[in-house]
C-alpha positions as CSV (number, residue, x, y, z in Angstrom):
1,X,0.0,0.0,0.0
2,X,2.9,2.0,0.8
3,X,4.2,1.8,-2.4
4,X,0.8,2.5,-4.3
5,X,0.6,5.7,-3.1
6,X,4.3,6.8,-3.5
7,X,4.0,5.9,-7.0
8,X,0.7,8.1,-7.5
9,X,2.5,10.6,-5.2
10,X,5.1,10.8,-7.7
11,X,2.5,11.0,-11.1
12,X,0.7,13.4,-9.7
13,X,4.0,15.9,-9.1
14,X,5.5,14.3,-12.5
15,X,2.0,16.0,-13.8
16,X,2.0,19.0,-12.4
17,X,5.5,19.6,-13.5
18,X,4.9,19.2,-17.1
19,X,1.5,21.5,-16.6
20,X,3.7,24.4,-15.1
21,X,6.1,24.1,-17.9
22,X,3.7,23.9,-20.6
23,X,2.0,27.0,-19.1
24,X,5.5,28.3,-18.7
25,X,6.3,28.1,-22.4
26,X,2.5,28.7,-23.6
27,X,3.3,32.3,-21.2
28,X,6.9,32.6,-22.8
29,X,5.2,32.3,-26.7
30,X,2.8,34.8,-26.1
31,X,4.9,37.7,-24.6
32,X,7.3,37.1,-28.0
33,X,4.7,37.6,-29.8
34,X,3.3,40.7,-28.1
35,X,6.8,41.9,-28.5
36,X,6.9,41.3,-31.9
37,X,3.7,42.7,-32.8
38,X,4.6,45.9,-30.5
39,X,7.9,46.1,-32.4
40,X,6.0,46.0,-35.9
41,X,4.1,48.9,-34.9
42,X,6.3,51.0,-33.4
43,X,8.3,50.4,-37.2
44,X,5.5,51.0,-38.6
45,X,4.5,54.2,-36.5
46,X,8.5,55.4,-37.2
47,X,7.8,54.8,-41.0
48,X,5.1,56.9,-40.9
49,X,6.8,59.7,-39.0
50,X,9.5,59.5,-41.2
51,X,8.1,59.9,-44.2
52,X,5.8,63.0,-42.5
53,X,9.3,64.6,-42.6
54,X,9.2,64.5,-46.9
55,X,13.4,63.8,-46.5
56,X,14.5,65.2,-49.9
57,X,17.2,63.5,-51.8
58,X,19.9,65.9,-50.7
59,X,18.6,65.2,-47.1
60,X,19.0,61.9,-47.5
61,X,22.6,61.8,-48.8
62,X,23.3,64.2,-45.6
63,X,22.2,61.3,-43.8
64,X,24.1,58.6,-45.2
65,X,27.2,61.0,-44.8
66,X,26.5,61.9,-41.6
67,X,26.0,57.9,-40.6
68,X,29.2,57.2,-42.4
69,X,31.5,59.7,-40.6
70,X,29.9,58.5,-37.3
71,X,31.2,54.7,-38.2
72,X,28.0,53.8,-39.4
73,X,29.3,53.0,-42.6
74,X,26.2,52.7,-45.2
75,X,28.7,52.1,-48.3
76,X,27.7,55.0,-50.3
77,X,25.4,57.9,-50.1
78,X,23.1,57.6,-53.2
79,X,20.1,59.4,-51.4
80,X,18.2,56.2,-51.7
81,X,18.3,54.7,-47.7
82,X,17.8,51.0,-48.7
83,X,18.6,48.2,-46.5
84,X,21.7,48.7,-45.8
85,X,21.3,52.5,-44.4
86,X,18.3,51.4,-42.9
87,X,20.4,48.9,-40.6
88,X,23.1,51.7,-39.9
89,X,20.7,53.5,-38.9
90,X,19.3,50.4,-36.4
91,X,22.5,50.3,-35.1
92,X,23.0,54.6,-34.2
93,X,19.4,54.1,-32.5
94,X,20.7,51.2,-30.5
95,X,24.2,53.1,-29.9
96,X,22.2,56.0,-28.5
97,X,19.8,53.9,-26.2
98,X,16.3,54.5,-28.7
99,X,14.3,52.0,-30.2
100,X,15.4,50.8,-33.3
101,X,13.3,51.1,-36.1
102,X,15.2,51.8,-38.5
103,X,13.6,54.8,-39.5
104,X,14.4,58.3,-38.3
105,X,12.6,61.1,-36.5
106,X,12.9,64.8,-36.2
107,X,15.1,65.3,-33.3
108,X,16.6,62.2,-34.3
109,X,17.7,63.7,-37.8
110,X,18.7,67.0,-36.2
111,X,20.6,65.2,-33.6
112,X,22.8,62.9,-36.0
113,X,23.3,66.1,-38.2
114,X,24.6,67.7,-35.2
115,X,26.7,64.7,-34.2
116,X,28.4,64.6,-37.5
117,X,28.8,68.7,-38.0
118,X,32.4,68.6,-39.4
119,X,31.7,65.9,-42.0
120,X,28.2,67.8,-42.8
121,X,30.4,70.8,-43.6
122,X,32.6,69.1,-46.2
123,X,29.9,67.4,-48.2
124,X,28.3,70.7,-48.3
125,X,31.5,73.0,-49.4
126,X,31.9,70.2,-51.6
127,X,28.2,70.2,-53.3
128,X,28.4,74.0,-53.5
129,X,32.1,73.6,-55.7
130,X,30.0,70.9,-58.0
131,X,27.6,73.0,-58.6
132,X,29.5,76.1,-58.9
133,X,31.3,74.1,-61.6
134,X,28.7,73.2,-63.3
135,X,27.1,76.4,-63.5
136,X,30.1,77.8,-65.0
137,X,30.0,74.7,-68.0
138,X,27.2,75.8,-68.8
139,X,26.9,79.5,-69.0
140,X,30.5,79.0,-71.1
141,X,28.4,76.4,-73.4
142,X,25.0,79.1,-73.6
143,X,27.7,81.6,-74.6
144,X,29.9,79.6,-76.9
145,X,26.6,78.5,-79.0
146,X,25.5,82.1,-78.8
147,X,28.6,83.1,-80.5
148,X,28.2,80.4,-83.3
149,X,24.6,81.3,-83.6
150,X,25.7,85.7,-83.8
151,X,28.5,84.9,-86.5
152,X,27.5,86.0,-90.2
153,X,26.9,83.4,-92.6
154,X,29.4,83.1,-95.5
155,X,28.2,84.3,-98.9
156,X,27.2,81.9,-101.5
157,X,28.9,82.0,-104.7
158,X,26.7,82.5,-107.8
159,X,26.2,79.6,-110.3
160,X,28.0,80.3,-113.9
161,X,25.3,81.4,-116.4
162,X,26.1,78.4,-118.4
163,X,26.2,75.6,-115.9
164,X,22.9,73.7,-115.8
165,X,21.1,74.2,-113.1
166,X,21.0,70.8,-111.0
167,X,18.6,69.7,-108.3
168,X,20.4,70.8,-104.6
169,X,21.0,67.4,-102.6
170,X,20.6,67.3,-98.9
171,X,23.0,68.1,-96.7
172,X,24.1,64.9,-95.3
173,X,22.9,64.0,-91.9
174,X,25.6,64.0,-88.9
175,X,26.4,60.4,-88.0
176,X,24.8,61.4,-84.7
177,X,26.9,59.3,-82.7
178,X,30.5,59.7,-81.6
179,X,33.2,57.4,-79.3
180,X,35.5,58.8,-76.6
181,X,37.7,56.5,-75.0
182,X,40.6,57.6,-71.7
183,X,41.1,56.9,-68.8
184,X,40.6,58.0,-65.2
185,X,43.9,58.0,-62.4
186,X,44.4,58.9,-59.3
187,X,47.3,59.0,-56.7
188,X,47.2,56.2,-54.9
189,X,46.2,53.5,-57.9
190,X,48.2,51.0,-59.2
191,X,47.5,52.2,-62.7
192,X,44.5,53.7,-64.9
193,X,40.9,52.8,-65.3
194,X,39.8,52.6,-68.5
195,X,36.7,54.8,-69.5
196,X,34.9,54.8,-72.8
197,X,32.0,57.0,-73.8
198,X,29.4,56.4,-76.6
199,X,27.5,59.9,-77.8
200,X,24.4,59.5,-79.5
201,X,22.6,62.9,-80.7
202,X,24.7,64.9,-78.4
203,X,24.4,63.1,-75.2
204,X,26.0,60.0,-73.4
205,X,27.4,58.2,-70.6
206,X,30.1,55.5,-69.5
207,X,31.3,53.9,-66.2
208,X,34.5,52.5,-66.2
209,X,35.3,49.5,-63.1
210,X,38.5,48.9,-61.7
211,X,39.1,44.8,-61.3
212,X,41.1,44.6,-58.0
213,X,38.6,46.5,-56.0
214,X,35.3,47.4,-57.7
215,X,36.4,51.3,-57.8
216,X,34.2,53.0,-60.8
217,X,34.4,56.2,-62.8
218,X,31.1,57.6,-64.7
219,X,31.2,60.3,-67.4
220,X,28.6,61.8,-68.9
221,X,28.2,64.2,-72.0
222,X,25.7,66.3,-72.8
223,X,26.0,69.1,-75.6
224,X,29.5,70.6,-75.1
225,X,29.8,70.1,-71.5
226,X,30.9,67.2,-69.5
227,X,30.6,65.8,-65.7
228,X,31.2,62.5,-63.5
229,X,31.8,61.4,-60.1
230,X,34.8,58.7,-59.1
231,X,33.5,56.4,-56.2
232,X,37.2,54.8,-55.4
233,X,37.6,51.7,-52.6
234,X,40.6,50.5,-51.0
235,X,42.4,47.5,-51.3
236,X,42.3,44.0,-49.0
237,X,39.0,44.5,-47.5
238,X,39.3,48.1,-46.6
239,X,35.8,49.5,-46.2
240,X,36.5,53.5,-47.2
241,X,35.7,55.2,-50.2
242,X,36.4,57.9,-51.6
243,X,34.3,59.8,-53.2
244,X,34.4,63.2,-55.6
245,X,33.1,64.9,-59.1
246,X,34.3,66.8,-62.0
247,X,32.6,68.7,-64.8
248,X,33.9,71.2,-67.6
249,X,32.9,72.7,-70.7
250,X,34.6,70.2,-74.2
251,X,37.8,71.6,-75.6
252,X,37.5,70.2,-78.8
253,X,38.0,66.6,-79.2
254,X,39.1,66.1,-75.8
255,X,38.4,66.4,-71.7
256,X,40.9,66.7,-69.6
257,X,39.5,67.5,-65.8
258,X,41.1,67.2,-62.4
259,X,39.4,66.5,-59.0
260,X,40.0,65.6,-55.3
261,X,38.4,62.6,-53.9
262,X,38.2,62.1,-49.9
263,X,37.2,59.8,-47.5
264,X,33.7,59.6,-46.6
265,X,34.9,58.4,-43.2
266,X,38.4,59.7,-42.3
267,X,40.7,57.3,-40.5
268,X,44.1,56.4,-40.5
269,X,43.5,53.0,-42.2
270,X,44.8,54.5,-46.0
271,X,44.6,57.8,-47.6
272,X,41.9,60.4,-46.8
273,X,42.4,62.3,-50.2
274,X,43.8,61.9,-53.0
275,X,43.8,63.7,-56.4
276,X,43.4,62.5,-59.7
277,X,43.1,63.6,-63.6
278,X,40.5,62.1,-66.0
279,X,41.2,62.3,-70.1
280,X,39.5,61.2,-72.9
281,X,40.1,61.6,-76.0
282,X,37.4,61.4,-79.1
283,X,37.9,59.1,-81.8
284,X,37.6,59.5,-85.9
């Protein structure tokens, strides 16, 4: 008898074990999930707010640049905030003790601005020379067509009384499409990238890739002015890039521009800056 009732002693706590640990774990389940959902609302809610702020493109670049300089490093700053920005910025929230969502608010935005003043400062004297620059392309292009458009047109001979007169053919079309080929070089490469160019009806572009570490140059034509932007990386896994822009008004058949490229996140791990000279060359 004894025994009967230490065996149905120990069922009955053998029982009630497994009922507190199912509650346990049926309690654990549903305060992930009530975490969970709170977490997708307060993403939600932040994506809202965000997008409340109507973040231009420029204000997003500032972003990226400002995440960058902070360590944050979103690998670029292309205005577009896709997954990858969006983590960096995760991981400032989480540095600073807010929730991460990913997405940023007012005094948020203000704040990393404010945290990243100095590198704010560059890209901005830097924007302002780009466009400066470009300006300048272009009011020398409005003024060089103006000039062709002012100058007198040269007489035509008259026909000889005796020659017959023969049906005028057209003027042959321009080809409407032209090739420039160069290349792009800066300090602190092992040797050139190659850049070619194909015009069609005045305009066209071209990217040229380095194969050792994925460093590109873009040119672009349009009418008698040029522009581009050199997005350079590092060598063995380095995760800086430099980045910079040129643009000029065509001398002839050829471009020949200089530029500075710095580090979107300054450190002593290679160089910070670095100039380099881009020249191409039209062919036929």
């Amino acid at each position: 008898r004894l025994a009967d009732e230490a065996l149905a002693k120990a069922q009955a706590e053998r029982q009630k074990a497994e009922a507190d640990a199912r509650q346990k774990a049926d309690m654990e389940a549903r305060q992930k999930a009530d975490a969970a959902a709170a977490a997708a609302n307060d993403k939600t809610t932040a994506e809202a707010g965000e997008v409340a702020l109507r973040l231009t493109p420029s204000d997003r670049q500032r972003i990226q640049v400002a995440l960058t300089s902070l360590g944050f490093d979103t690998r670029g700053n292309d205005g577009a905030l896709g997954p990858r920005s969006r983590e960096m910025i995760s991981n400032w929230q989480k540095a600073r003790d807010q929730p991460a969502t990913g997405f940023l608010t007012g005094p948020q935005q203000q704040a990393l601005l404010r945290e990243a003043a100095p590198a704010i400062a560059r890209y901005n004297d830097d924007q302002k020379k780009i466009e400066d620059e470009k300006k300048k392309a272009d009011e020398d292009a409005r003024a060089k067509a103006a000039a062709v458009a002012a100058a007198p047109a040269a007489p035509v001979p008259p026909a000889a009384a005796t020659a017959p007169v023969a049906a005028t053919a057209p003027a042959a079309a321009p080809a409407g499409t032209a090739q420039w080929a160069g290349k792009a070089m800066c300090d602190f490469w092992p040797g050139p990238i190659p850049v070619s160019v194909t015009v069609t009806d005045g305009k066209g572009s071209g990217t040229g890739t380095g194969r050792s570490t994925g460093t590109t140059v873009t040119v672009n034509i349009s009418g008698n002015s040029y522009s581009g932007s050199i997005n350079a990386r590092l060598r063995n896994g380095n995760p800086k890039t430099l980045v910079g822009s040129f643009s000029g008004a065509l001398s002839g058949s050829q471009i020949r521009s200089q530029t500075t490229v710095r580090a979107d996140m300054a450190n002593p791990m290679g160089p910070n800056v670095s100039s380099c000279t881009i020249e191409l060359d039209r062919a036929g």
